[in-house]
C-alpha positions as CSV (number, residue, x, y, z in Angstrom):
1,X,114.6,85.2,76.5
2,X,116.1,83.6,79.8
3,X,112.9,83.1,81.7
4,X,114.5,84.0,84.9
5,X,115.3,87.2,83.1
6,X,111.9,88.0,82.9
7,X,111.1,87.4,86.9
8,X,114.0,89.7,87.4
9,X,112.5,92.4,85.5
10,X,109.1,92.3,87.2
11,X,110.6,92.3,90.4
12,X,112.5,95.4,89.7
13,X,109.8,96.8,87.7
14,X,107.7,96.4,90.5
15,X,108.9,99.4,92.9
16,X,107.8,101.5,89.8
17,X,105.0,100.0,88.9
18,X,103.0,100.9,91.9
19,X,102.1,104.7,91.1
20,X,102.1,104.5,87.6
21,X,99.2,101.3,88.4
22,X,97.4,104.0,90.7
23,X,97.2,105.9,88.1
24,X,93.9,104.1,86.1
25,X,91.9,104.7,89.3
26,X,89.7,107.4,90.3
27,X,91.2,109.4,93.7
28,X,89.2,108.6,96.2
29,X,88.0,112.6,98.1
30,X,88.3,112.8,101.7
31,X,86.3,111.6,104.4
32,X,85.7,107.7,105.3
33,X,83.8,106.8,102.1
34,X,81.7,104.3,104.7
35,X,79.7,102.2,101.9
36,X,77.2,99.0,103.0
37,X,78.7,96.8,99.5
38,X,81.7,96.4,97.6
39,X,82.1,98.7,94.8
40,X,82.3,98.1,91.4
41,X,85.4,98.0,89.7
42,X,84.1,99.5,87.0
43,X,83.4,102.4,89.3
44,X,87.1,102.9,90.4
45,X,88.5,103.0,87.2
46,X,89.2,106.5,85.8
47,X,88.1,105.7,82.3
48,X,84.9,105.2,82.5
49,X,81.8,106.8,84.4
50,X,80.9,110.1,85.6
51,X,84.8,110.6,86.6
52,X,86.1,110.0,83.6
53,X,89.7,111.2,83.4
54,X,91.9,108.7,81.2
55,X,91.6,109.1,77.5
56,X,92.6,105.6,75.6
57,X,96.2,107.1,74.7
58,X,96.4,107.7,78.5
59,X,96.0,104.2,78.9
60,X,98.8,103.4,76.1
61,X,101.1,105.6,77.9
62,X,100.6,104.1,81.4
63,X,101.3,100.4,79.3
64,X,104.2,101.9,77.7
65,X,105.8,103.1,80.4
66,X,105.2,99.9,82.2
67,X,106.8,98.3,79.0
68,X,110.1,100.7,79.6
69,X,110.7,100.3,83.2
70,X,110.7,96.4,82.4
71,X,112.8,96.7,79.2
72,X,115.2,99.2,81.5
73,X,116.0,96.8,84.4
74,X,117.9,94.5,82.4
75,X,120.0,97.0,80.5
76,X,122.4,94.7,79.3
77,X,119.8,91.9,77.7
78,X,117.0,93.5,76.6
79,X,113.8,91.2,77.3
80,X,112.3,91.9,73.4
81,X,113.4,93.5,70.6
82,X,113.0,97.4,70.7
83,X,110.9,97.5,67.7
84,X,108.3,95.2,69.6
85,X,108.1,97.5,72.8
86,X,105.0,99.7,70.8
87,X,102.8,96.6,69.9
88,X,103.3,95.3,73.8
89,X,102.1,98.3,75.0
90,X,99.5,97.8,72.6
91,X,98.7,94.8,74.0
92,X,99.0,95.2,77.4
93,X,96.4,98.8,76.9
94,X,94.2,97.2,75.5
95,X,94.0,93.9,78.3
96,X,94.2,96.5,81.4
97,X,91.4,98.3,79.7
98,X,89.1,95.1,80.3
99,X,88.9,95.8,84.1
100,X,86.2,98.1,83.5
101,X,84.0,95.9,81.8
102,X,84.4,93.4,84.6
103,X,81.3,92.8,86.0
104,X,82.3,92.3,90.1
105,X,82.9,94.7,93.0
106,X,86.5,95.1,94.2
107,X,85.7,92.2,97.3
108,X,84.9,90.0,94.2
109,X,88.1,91.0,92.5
110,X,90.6,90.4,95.7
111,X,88.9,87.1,96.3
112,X,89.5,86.1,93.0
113,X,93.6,86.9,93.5
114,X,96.4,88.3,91.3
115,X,96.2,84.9,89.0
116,X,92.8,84.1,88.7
117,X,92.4,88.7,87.7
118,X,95.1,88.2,85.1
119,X,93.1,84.9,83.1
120,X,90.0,87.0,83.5
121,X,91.6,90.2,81.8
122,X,93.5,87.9,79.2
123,X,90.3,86.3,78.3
124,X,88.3,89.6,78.1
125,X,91.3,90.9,75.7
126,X,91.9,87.0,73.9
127,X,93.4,88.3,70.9
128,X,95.6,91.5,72.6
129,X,98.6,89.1,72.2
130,X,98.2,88.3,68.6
131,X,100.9,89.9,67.1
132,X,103.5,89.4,69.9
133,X,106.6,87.1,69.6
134,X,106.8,84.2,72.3
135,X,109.7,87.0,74.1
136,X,107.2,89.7,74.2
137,X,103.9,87.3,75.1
138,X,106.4,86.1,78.4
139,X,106.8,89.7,79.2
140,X,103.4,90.8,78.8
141,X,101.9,88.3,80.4
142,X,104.9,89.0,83.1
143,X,103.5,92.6,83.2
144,X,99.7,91.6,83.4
145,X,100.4,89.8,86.7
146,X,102.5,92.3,88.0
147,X,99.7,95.1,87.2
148,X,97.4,92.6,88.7
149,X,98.9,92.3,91.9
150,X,99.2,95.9,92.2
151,X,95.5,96.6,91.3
152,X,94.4,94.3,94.5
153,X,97.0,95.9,96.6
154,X,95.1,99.3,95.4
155,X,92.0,98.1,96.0
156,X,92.8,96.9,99.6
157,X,94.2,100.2,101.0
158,X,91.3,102.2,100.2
159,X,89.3,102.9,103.2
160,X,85.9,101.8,101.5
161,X,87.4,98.5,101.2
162,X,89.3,98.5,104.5
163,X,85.6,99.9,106.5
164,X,83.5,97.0,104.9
């Protein structure tokens, strides 16, 4: 796979990926939510704790349709072979599913930046990519960054974050 192929399809993929990234996180109710310390992360995730409301096939539903909106901005070269698209989502599940064993507050997690969230997941979830080809590693790990990014900007806009 062209690597700039791959930059292309995160870029597109990344108009989608917002909601469908808001998605693993508990609403917030209304009201100010005024807090004196960061919050867990493994308090905003919605599949875990007292607000649990993901099921693990949630979570391989939100990978795979993270997987298709990447695989469907490049109609014409597809990034992996379509019989590889299941074990990405797999994969990607099962690394996005480490944030709630993270043990920081959201301030910890934007400090730390899009990058530095990524290794952290990858090494949480070492062997996720086990059974990928190089094509679909590049695209996961494509993906992780992308979800990554998407997770700060989440955990930036709400107004716990934005009062402290």
């Amino acid at each position: 796979m062209d690597p700039a192929s791959v930059g292309t399809t995160a870029r597109i993929a990344s108009s989608v990926a917002r909601p469908i990234i808001a998605r693993l996180f508990v609403k917030e109710g209304p009201g100010a939510g005024l807090v004196d310390k960061p919050v867990r992360v493994s308090r905003l995730v919605s599949w875990s704790g007292e607000k649990r409301t993901l099921t693990h096939l949630d979570m391989w539903k939100i990978a795979r349709e993270l997987v298709k909106v990447a695989v469907e901005a490049n109609p014409h070269e597809a990034p992996i072979a379509s019989d590889e698209r299941e074990a990405l989502a797999d994969a990607l599940a099962a690394t996005l599913s480490a944030l709630g064993e993270l043990d920081m507050d959201d301030v910890q997690a934007v400090r730390l930046g899009q990058d530095e969230l990524a290794r952290r997941l990858r090494a949480e979830r070492a062997d996720a990519t086990r059974d990928l080809s190089a094509d679909a590693t590049v695209l996961y790990d494509s993906l992780l960054e992308l979800s990554c990014l998407h997770i700060l900007h989440f955990f930036t806009q709400r107004s716990t974050f934005v009062a402290g």
